[in-house]
PyMOL Python script that loads the backbone (N, CA, C, O; Angstrom):
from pymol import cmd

cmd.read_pdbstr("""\
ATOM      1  N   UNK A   1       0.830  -1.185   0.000  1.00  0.00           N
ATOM      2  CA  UNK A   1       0.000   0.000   0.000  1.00  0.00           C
ATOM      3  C   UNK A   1       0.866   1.236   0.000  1.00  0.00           C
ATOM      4  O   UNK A   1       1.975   1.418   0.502  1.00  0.00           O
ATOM      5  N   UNK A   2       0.296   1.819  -0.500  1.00  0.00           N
ATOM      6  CA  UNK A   2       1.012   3.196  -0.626  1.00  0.00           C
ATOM      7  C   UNK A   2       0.120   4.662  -0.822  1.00  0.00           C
ATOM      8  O   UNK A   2      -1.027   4.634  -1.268  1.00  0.00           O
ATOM      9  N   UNK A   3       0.897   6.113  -0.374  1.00  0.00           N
ATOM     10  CA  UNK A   3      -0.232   6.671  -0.273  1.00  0.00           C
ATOM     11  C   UNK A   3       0.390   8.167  -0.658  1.00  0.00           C
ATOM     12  O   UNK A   3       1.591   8.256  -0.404  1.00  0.00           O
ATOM     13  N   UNK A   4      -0.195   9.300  -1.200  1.00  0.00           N
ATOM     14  CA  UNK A   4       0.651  10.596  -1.674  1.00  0.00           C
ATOM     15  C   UNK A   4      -0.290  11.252  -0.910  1.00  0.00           C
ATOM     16  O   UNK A   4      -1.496  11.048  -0.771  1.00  0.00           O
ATOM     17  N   UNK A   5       0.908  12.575  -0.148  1.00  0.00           N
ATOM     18  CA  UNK A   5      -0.006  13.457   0.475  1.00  0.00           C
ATOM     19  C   UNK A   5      -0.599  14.176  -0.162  1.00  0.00           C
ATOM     20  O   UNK A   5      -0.678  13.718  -1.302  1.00  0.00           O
ATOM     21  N   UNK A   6      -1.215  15.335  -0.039  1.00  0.00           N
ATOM     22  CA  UNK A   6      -2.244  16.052  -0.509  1.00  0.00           C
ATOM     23  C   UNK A   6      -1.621  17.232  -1.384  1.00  0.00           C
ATOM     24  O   UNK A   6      -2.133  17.571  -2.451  1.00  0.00           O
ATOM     25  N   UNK A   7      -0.370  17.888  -0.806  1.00  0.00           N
ATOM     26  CA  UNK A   7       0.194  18.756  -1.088  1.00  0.00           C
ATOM     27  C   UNK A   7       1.113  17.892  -2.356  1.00  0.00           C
ATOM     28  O   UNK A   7       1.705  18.617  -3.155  1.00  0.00           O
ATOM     29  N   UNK A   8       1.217  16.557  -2.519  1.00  0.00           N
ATOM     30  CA  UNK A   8       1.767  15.965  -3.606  1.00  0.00           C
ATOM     31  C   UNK A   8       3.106  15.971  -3.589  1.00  0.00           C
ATOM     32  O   UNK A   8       3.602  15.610  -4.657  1.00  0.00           O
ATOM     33  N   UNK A   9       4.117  16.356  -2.452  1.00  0.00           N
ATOM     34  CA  UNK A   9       5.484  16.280  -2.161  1.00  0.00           C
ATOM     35  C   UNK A   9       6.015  14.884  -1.511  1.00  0.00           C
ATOM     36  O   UNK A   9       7.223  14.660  -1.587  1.00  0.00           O
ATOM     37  N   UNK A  10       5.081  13.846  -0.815  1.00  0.00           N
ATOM     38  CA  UNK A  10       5.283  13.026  -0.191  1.00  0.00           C
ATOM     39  C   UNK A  10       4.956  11.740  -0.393  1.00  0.00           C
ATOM     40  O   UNK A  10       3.845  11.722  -0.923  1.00  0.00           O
ATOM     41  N   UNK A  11       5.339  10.746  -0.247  1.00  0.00           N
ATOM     42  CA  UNK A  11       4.766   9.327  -0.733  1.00  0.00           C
ATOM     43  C   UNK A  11       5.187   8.735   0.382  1.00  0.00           C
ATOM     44  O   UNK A  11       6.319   8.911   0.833  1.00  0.00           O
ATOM     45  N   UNK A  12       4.024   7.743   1.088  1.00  0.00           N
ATOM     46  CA  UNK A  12       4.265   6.934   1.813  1.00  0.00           C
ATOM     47  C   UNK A  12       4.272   5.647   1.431  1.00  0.00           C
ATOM     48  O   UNK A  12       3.601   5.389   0.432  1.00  0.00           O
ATOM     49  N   UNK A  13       5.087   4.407   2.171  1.00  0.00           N
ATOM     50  CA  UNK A  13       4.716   3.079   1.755  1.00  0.00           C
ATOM     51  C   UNK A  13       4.936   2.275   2.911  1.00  0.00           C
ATOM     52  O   UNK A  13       5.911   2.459   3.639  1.00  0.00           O
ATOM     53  N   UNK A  14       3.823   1.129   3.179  1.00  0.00           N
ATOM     54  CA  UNK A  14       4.094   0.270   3.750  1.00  0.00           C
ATOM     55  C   UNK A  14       5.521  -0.537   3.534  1.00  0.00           C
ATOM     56  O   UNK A  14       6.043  -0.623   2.423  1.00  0.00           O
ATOM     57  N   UNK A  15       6.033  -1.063   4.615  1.00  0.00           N
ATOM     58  CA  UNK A  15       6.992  -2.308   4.704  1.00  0.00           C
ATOM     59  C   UNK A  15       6.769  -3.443   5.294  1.00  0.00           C
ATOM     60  O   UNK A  15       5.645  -3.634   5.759  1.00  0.00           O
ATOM     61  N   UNK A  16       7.889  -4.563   5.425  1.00  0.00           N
ATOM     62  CA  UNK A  16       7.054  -5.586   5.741  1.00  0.00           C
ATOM     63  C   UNK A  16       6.736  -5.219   7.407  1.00  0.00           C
ATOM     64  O   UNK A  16       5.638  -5.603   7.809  1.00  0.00           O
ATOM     65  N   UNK A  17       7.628  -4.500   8.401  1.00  0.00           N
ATOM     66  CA  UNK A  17       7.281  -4.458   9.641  1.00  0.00           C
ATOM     67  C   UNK A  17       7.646  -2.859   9.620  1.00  0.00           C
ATOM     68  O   UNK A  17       8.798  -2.736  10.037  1.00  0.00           O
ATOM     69  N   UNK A  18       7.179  -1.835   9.347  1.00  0.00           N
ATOM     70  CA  UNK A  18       6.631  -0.518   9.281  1.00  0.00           C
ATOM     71  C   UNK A  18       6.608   0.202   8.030  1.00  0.00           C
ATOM     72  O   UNK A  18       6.057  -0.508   7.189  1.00  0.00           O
ATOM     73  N   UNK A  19       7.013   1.430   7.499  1.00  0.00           N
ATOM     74  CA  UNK A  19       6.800   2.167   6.661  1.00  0.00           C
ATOM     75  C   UNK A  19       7.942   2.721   6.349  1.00  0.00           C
ATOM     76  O   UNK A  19       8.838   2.785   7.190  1.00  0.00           O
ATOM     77  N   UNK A  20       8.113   3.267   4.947  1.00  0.00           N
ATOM     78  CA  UNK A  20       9.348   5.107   4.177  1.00  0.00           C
ATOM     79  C   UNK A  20       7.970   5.982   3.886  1.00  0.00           C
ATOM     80  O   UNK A  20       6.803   5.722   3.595  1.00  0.00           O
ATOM     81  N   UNK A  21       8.792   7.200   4.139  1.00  0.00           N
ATOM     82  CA  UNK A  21       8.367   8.047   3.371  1.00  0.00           C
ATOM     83  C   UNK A  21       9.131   8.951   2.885  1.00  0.00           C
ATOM     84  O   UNK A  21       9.917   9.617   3.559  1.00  0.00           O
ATOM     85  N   UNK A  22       8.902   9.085   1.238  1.00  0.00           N
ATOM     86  CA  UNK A  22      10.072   9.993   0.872  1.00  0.00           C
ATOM     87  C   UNK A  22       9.495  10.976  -0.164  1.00  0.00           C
ATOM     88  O   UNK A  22       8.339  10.857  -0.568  1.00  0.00           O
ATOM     89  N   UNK A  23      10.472  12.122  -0.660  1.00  0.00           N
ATOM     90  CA  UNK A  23      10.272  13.329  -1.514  1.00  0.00           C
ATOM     91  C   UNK A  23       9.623  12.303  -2.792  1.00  0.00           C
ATOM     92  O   UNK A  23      10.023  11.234  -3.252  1.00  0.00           O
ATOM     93  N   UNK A  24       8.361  13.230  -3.136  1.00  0.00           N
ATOM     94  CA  UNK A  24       7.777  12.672  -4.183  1.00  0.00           C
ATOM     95  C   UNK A  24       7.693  14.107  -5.196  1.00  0.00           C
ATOM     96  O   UNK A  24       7.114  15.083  -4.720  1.00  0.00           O
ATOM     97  N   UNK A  25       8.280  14.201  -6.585  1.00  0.00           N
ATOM     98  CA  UNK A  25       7.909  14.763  -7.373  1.00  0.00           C
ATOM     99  C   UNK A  25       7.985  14.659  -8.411  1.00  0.00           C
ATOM    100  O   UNK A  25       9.042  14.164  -8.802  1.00  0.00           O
ATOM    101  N   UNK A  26       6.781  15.109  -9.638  1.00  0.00           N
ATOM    102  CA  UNK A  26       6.795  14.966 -10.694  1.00  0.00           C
ATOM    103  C   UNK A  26       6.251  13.326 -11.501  1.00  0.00           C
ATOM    104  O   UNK A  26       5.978  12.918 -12.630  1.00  0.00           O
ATOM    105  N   UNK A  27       6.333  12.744  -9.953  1.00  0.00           N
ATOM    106  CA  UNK A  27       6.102  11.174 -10.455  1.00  0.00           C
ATOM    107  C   UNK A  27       7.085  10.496 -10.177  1.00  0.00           C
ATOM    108  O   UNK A  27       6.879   9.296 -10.356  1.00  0.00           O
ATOM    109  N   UNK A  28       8.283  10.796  -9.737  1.00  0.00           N
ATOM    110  CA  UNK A  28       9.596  10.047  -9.186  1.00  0.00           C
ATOM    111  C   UNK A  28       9.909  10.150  -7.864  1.00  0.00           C
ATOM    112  O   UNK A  28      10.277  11.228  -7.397  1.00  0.00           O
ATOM    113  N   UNK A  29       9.801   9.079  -7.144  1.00  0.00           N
ATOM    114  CA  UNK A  29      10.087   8.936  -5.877  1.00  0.00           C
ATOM    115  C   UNK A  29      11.518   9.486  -5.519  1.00  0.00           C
ATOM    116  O   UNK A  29      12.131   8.791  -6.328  1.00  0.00           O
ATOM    117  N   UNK A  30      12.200  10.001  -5.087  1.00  0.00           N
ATOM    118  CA  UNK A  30      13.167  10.430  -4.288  1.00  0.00           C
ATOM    119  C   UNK A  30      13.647   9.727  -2.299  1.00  0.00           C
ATOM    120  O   UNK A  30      13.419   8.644  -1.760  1.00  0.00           O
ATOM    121  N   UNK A  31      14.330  10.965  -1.809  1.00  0.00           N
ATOM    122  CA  UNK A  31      15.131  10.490  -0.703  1.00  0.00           C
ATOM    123  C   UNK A  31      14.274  10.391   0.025  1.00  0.00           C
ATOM    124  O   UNK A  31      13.309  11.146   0.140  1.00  0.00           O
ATOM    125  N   UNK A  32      14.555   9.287   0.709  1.00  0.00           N
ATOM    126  CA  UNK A  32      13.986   8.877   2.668  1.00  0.00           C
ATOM    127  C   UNK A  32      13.760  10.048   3.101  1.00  0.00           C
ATOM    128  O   UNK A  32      14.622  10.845   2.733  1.00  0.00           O
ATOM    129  N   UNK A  33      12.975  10.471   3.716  1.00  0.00           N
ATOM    130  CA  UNK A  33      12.468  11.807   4.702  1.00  0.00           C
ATOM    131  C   UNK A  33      12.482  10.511   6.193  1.00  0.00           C
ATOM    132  O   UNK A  33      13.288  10.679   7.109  1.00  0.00           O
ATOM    133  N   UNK A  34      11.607   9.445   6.204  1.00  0.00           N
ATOM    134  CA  UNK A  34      11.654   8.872   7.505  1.00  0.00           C
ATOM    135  C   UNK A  34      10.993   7.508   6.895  1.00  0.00           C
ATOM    136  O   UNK A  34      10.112   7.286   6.064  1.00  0.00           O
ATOM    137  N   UNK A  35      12.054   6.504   7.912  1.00  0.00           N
ATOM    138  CA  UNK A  35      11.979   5.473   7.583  1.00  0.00           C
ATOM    139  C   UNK A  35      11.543   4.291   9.213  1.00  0.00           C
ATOM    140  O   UNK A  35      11.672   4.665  10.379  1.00  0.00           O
ATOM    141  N   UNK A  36      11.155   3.216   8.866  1.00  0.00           N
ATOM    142  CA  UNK A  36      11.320   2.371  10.243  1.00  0.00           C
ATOM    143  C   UNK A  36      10.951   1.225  10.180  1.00  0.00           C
ATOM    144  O   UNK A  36       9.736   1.085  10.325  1.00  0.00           O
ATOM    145  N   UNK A  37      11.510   0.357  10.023  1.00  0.00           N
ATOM    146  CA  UNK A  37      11.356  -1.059   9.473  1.00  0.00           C
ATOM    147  C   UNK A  37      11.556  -1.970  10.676  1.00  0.00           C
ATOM    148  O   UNK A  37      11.815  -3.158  10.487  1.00  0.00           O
ATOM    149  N   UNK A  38      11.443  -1.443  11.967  1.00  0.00           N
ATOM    150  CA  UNK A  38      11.503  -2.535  13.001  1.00  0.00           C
ATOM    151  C   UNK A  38      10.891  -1.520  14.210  1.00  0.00           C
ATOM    152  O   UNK A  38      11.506  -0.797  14.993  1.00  0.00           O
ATOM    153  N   UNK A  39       9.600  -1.724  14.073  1.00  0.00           N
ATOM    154  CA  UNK A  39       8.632  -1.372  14.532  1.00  0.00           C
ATOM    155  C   UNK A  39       8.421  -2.261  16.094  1.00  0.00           C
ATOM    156  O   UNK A  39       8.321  -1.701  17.186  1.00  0.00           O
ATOM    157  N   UNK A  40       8.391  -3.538  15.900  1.00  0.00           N
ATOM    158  CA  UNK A  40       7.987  -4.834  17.185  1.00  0.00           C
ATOM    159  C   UNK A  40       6.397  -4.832  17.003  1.00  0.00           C
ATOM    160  O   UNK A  40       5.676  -4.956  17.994  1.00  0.00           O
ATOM    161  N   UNK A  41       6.090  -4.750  16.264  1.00  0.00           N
ATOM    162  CA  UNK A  41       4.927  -4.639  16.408  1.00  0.00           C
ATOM    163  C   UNK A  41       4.027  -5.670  15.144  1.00  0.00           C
ATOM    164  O   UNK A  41       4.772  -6.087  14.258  1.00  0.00           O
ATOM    165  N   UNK A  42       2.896  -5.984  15.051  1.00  0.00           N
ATOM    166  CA  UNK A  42       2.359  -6.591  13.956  1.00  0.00           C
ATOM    167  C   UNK A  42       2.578  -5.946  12.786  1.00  0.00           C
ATOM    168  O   UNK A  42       3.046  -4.811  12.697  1.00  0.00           O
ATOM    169  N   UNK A  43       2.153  -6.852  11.616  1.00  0.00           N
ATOM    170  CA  UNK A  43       2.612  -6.570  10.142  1.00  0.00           C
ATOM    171  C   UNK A  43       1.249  -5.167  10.232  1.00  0.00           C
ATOM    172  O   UNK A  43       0.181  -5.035  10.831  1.00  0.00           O
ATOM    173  N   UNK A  44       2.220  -4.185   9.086  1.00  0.00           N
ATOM    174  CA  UNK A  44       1.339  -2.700   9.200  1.00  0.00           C
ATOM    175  C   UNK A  44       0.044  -3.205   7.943  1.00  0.00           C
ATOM    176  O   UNK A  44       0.292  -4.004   7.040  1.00  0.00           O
ATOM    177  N   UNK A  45      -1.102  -2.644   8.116  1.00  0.00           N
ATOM    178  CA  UNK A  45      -2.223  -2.740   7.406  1.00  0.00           C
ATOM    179  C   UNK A  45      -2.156  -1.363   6.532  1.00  0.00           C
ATOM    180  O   UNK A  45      -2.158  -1.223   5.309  1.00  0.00           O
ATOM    181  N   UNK A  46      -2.114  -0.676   7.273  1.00  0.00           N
ATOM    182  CA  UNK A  46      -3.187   0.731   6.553  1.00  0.00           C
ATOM    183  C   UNK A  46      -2.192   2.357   6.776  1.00  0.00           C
ATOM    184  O   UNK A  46      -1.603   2.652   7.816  1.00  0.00           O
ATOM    185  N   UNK A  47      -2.227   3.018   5.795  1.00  0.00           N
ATOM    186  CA  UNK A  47      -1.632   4.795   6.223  1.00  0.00           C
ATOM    187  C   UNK A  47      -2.063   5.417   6.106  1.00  0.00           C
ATOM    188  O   UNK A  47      -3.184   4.912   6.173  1.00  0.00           O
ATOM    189  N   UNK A  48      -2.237   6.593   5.896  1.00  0.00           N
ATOM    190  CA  UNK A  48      -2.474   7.949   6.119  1.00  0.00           C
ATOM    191  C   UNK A  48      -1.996   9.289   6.403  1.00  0.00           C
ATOM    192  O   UNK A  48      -1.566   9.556   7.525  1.00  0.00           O
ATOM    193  N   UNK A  49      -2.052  10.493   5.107  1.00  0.00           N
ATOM    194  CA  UNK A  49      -1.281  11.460   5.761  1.00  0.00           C
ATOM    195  C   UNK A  49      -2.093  12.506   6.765  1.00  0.00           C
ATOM    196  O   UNK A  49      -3.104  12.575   6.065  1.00  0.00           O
ATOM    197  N   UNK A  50      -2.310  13.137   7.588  1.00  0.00           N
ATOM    198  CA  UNK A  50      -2.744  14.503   7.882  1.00  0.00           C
ATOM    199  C   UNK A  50      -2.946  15.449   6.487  1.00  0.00           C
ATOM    200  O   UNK A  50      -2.356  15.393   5.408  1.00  0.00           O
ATOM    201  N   UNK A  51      -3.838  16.184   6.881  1.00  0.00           N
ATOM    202  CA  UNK A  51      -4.425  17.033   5.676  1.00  0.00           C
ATOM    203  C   UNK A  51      -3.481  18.129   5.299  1.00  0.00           C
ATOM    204  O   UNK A  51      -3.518  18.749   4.236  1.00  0.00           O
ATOM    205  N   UNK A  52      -2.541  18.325   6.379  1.00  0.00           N
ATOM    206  CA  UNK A  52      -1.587  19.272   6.205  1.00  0.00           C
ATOM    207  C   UNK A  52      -0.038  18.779   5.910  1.00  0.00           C
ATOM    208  O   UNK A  52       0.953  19.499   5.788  1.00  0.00           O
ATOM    209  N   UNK A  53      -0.128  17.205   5.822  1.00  0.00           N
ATOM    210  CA  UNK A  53       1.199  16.424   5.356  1.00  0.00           C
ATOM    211  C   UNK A  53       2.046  16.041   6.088  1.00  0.00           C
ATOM    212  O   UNK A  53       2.948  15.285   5.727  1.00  0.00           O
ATOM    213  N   UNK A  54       1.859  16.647   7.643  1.00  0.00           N
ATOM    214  CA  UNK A  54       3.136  16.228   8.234  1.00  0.00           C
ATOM    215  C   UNK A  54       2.922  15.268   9.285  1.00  0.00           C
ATOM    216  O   UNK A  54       3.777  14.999  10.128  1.00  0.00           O
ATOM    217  N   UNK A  55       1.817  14.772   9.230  1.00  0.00           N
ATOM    218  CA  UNK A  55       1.615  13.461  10.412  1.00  0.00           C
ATOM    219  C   UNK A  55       1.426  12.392   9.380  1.00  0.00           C
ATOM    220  O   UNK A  55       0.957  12.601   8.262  1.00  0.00           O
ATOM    221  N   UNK A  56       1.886  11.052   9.906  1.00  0.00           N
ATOM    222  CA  UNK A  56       1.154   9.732   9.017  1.00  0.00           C
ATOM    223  C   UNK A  56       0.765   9.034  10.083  1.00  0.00           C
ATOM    224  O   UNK A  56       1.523   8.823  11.029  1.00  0.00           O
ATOM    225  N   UNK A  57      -0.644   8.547  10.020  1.00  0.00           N
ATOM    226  CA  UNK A  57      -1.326   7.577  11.095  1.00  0.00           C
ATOM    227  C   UNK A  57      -0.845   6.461  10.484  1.00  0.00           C
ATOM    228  O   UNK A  57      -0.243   6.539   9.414  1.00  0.00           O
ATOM    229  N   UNK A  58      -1.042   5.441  11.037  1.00  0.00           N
ATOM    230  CA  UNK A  58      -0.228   3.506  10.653  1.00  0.00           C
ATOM    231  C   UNK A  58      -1.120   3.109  11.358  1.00  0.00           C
ATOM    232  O   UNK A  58      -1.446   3.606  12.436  1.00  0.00           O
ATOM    233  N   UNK A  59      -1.593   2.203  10.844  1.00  0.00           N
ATOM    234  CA  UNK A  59      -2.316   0.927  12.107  1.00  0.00           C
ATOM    235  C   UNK A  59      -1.570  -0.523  11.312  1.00  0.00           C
ATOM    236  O   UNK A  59      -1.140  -0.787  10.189  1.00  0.00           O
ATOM    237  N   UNK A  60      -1.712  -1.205  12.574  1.00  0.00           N
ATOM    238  CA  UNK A  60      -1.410  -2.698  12.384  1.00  0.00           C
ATOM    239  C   UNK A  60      -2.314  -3.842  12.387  1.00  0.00           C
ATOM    240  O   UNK A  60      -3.383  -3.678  12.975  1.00  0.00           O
ATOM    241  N   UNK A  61      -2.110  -4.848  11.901  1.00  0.00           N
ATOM    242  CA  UNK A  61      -2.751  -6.411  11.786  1.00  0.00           C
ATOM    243  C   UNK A  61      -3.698  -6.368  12.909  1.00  0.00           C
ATOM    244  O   UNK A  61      -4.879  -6.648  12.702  1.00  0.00           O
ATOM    245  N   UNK A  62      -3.125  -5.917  14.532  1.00  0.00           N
ATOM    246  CA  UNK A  62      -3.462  -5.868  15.976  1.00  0.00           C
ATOM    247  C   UNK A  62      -4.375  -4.773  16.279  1.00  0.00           C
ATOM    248  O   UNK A  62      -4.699  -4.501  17.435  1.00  0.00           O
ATOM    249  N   UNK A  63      -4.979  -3.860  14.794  1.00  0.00           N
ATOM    250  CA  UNK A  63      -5.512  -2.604  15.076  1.00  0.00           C
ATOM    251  C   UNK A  63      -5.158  -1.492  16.093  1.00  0.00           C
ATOM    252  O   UNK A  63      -5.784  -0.609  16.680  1.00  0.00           O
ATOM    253  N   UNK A  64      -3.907  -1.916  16.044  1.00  0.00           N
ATOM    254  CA  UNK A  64      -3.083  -0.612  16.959  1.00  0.00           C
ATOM    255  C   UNK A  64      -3.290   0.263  16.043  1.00  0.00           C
ATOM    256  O   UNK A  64      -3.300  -0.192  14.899  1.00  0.00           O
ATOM    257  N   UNK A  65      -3.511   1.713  16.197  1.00  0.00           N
ATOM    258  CA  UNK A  65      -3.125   3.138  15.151  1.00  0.00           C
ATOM    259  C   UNK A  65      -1.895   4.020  15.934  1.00  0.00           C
ATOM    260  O   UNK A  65      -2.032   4.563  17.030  1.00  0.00           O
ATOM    261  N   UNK A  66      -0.891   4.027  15.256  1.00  0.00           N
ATOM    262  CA  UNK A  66      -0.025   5.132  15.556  1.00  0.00           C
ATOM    263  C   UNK A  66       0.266   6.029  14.719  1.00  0.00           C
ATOM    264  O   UNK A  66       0.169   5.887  13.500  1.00  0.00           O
ATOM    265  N   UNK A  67       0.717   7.213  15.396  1.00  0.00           N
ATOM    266  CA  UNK A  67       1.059   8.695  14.214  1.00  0.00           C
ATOM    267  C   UNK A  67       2.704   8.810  14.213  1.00  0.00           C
ATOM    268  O   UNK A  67       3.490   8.134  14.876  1.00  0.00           O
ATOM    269  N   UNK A  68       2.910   9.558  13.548  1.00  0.00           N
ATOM    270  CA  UNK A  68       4.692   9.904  13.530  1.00  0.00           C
ATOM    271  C   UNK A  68       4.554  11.292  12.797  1.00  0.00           C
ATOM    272  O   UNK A  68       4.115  11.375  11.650  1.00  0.00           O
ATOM    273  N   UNK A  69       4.954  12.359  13.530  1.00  0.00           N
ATOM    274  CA  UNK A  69       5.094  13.444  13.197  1.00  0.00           C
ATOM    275  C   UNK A  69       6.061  13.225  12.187  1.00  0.00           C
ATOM    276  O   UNK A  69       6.997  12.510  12.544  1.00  0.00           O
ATOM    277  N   UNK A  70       6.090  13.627  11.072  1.00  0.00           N
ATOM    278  CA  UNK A  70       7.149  13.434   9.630  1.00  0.00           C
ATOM    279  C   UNK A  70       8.004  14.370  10.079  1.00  0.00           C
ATOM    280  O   UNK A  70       9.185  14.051  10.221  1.00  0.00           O
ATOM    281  N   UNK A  71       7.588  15.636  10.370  1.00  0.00           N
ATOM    282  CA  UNK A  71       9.100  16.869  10.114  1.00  0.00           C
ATOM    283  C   UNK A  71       9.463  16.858  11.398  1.00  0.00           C
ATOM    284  O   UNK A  71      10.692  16.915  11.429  1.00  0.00           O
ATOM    285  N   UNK A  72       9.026  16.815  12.445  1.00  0.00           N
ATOM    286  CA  UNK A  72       9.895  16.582  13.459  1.00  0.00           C
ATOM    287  C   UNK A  72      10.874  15.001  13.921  1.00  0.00           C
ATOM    288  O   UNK A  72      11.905  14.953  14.593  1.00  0.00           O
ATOM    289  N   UNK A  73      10.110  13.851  13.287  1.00  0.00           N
ATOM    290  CA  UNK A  73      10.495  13.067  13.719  1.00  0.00           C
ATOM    291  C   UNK A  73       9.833  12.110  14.897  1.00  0.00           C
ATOM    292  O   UNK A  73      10.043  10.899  14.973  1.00  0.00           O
ATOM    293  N   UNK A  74       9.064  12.809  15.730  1.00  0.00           N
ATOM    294  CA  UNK A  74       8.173  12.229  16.844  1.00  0.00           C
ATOM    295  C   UNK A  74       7.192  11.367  16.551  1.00  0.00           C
ATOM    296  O   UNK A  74       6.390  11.389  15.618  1.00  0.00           O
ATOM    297  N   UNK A  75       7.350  10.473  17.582  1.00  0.00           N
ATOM    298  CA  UNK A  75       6.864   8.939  17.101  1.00  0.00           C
ATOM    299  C   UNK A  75       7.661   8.199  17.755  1.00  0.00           C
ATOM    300  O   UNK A  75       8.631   8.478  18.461  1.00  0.00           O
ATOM    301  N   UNK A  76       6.873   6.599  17.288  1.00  0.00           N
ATOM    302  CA  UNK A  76       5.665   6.620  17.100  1.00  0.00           C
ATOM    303  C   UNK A  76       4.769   6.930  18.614  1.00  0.00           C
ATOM    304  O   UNK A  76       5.062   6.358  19.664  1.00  0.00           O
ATOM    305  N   UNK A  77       3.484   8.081  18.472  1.00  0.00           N
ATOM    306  CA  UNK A  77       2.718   7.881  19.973  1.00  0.00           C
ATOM    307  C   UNK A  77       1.112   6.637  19.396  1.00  0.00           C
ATOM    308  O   UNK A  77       0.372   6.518  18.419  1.00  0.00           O
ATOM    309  N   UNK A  78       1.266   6.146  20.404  1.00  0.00           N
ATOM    310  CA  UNK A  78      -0.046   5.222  20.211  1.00  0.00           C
ATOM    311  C   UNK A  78      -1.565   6.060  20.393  1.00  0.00           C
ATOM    312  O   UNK A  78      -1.897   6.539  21.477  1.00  0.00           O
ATOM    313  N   UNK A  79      -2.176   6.124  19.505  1.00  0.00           N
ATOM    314  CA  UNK A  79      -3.846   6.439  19.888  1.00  0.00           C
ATOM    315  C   UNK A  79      -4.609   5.058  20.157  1.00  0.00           C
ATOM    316  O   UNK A  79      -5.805   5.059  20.445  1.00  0.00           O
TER     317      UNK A  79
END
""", "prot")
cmd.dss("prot")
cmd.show_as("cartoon", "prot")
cmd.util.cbc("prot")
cmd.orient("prot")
């Protein structure tokens, strides 16, 4: 799964045990902005950006949902 923010700069993608997200433009994926592939947690289901681009919600197999602030880095907090 995969997902482009709104503002169209960002592309997210599932991994097998979390998510990248990197510079998206023009149609060509670009550099890692934030990455995390060892989560501990169940295989990720589902993403989402914030309407303003800089949060991505994640939930897992376990219906956990977590966010990760993209430009700061903060994360993951559990809802």
């Amino acid at each position: 799964r995969q997902k482009i923010n709104k503002c169209n700069n960002r592309i997210a993608f599932l991994t097998n045990n979390g998510f990248e997200v990197r510079n998206w433009t023009a149609g060509t994926i670009g550099a890692v902005i934030r990455s995390n592939t060892s989560l501990g947690m169940g295989l990720s289901y589902g993403l989402e950006f914030s309407p303003d681009g800089n949060i991505l919600y994640m939930t897992d197999y376990n219906g956990t949902l977590y966010w990760y602030n993209i430009g700061t880095g903060a994360g993951p907090t559990v809802i």
